[in-house]
ZAKOL-159042 format. One record per residue (C-alpha): residue number from 1; residue in one letter; x, y, z. Coordinates in steps of 0.001 Angstrom, whole numbers, plus 500000, padded with zeros to 6 digits. Layout:
N
<num:NUM, residuo:a, u:X, v:Y, w:Z>
...
***
This chain:
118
<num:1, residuo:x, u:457694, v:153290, w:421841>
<num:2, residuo:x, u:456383, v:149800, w:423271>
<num:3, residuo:x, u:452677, v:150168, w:424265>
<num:4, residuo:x, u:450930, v:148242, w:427009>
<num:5, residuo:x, u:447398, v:146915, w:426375>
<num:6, residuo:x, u:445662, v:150019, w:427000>
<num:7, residuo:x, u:448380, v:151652, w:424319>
<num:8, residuo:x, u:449763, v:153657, w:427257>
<num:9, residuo:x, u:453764, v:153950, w:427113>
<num:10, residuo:x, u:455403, v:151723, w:429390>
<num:11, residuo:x, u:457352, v:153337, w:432517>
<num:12, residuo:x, u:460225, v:150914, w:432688>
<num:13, residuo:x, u:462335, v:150662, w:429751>
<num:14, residuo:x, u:463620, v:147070, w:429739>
<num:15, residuo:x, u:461459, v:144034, w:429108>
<num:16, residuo:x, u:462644, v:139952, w:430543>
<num:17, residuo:x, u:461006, v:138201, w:427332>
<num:18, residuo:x, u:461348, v:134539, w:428770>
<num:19, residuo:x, u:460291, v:131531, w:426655>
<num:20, residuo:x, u:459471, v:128515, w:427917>
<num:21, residuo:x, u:459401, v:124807, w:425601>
<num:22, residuo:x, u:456984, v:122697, w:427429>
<num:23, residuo:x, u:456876, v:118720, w:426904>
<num:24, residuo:x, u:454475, v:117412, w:424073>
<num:25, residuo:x, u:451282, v:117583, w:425686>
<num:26, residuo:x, u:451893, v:119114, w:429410>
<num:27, residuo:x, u:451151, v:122704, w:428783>
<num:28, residuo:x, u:448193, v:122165, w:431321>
<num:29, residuo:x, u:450213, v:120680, w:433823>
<num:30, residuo:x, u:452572, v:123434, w:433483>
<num:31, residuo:x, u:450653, v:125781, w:433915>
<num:32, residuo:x, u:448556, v:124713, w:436729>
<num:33, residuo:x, u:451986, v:124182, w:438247>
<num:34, residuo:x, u:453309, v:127360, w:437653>
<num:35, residuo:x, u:450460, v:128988, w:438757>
<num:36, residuo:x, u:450140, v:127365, w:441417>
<num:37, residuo:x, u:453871, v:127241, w:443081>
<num:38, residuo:x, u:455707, v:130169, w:440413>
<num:39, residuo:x, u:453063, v:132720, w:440594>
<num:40, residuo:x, u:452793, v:134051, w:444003>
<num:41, residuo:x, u:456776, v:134372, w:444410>
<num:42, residuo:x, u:457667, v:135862, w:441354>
<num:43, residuo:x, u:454109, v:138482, w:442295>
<num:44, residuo:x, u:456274, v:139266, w:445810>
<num:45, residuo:x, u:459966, v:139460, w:443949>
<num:46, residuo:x, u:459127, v:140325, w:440146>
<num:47, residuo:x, u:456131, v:142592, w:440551>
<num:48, residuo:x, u:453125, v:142334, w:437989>
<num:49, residuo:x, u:453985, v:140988, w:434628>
<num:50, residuo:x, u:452993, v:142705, w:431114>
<num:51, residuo:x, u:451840, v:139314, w:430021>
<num:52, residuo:x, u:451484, v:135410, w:429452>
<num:53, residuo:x, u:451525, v:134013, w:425974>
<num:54, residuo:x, u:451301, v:130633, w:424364>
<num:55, residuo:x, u:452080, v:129631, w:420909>
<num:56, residuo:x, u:449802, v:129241, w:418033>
<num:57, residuo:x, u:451921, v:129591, w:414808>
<num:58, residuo:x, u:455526, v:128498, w:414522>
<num:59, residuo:x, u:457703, v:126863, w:416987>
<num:60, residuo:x, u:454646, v:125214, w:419093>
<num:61, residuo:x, u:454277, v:124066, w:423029>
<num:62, residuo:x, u:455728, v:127387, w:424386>
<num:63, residuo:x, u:454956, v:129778, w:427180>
<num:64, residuo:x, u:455868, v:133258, w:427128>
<num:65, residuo:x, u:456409, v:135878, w:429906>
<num:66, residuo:x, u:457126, v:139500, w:429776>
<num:67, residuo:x, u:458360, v:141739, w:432875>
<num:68, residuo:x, u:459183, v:144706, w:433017>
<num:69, residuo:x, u:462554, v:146464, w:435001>
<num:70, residuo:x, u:463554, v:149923, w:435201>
<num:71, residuo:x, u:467146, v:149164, w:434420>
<num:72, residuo:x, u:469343, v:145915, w:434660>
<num:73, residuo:x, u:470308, v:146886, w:438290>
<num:74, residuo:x, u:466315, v:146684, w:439058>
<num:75, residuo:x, u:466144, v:143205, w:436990>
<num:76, residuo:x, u:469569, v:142031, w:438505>
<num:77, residuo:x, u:467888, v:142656, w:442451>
<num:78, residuo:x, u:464605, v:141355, w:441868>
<num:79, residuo:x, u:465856, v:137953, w:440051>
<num:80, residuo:x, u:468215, v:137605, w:443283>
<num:81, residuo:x, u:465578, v:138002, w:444779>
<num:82, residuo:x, u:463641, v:135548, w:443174>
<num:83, residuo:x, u:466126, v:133008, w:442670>
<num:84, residuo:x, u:466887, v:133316, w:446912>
<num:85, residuo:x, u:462970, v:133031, w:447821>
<num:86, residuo:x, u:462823, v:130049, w:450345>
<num:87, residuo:x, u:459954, v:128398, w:447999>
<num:88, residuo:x, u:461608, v:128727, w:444702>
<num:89, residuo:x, u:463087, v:125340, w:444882>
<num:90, residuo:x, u:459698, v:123901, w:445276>
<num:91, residuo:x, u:458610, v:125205, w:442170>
<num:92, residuo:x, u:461719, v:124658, w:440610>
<num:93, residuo:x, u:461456, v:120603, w:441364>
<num:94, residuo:x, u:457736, v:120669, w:440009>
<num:95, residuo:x, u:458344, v:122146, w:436899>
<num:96, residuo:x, u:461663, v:120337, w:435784>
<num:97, residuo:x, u:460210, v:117161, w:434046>
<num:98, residuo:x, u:457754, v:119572, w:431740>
<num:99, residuo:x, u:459844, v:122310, w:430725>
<num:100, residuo:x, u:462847, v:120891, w:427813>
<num:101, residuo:x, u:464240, v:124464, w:426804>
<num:102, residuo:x, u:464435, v:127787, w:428010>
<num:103, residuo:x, u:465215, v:131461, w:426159>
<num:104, residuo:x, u:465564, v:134611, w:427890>
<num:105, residuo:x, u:466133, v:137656, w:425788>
<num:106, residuo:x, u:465971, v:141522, w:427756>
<num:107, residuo:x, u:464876, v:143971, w:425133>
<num:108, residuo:x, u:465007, v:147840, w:425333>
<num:109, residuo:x, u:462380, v:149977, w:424917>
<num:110, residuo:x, u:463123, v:151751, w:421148>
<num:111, residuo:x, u:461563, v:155396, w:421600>
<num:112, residuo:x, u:459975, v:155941, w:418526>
<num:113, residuo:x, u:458375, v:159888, w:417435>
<num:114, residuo:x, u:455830, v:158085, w:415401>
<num:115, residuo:x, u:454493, v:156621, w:418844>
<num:116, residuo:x, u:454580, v:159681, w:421206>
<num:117, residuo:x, u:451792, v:161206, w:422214>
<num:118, residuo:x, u:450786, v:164703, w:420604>
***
């Protein structure tokens, strides 16, 4: 069973694992950018995130996001959501020169009996 920081079972079963390859040397103006312009919509149409990553070993300059959905209906509305947000294009525009890739994988929470509580 995937485990949240606290090792407390997550309540929604599918995870948006987004990578994001940032230009040779920008990750602080990406950042600062998405922050700045990303953050507060995808708060109001995502919800909270599990996390924010960046790269240390293997493929390098890369930003990682998790959320969390309770099903692809719930990811499909809240994207649309997202991707209709009046400011969106803002941050869109900002962020175009830095980012030169993008992955999104949704993965499904494997229920394992080793992991349940007792």
């Amino acid at each position: 069973m995937l485990l949240d920081p606290l090792l407390k079972p997550l309540d929604k079963p599918l995870v948006d694992h987004r990578i994001y390859t940032i230009r040779l040397r920008k990750m602080n103006e990406f950042v600062e950018v998405f922050d700045r312009l990303a953050m507060p919509i995808l708060l109001e149409t995502l919800g909270h995130p599990l996390g924010f990553y960046t790269s240390v070993v293997g493929a390098q300059n890369q930003f990682v996001h998790l959320w969390a959905y309770e099903s692809l209906a719930d990811y499909e509305q809240r994207c649309r959501a997202r991707d209709t947000h009046p400011d969106f294009p803002e941050y869109l525009a900002a962020s175009e020169h830095l980012i030169t890739a993008q992955e999104t994988r949704l993965i499904r929470l494997l229920d394992l009996p080793s992991l349940r509580e007792r």
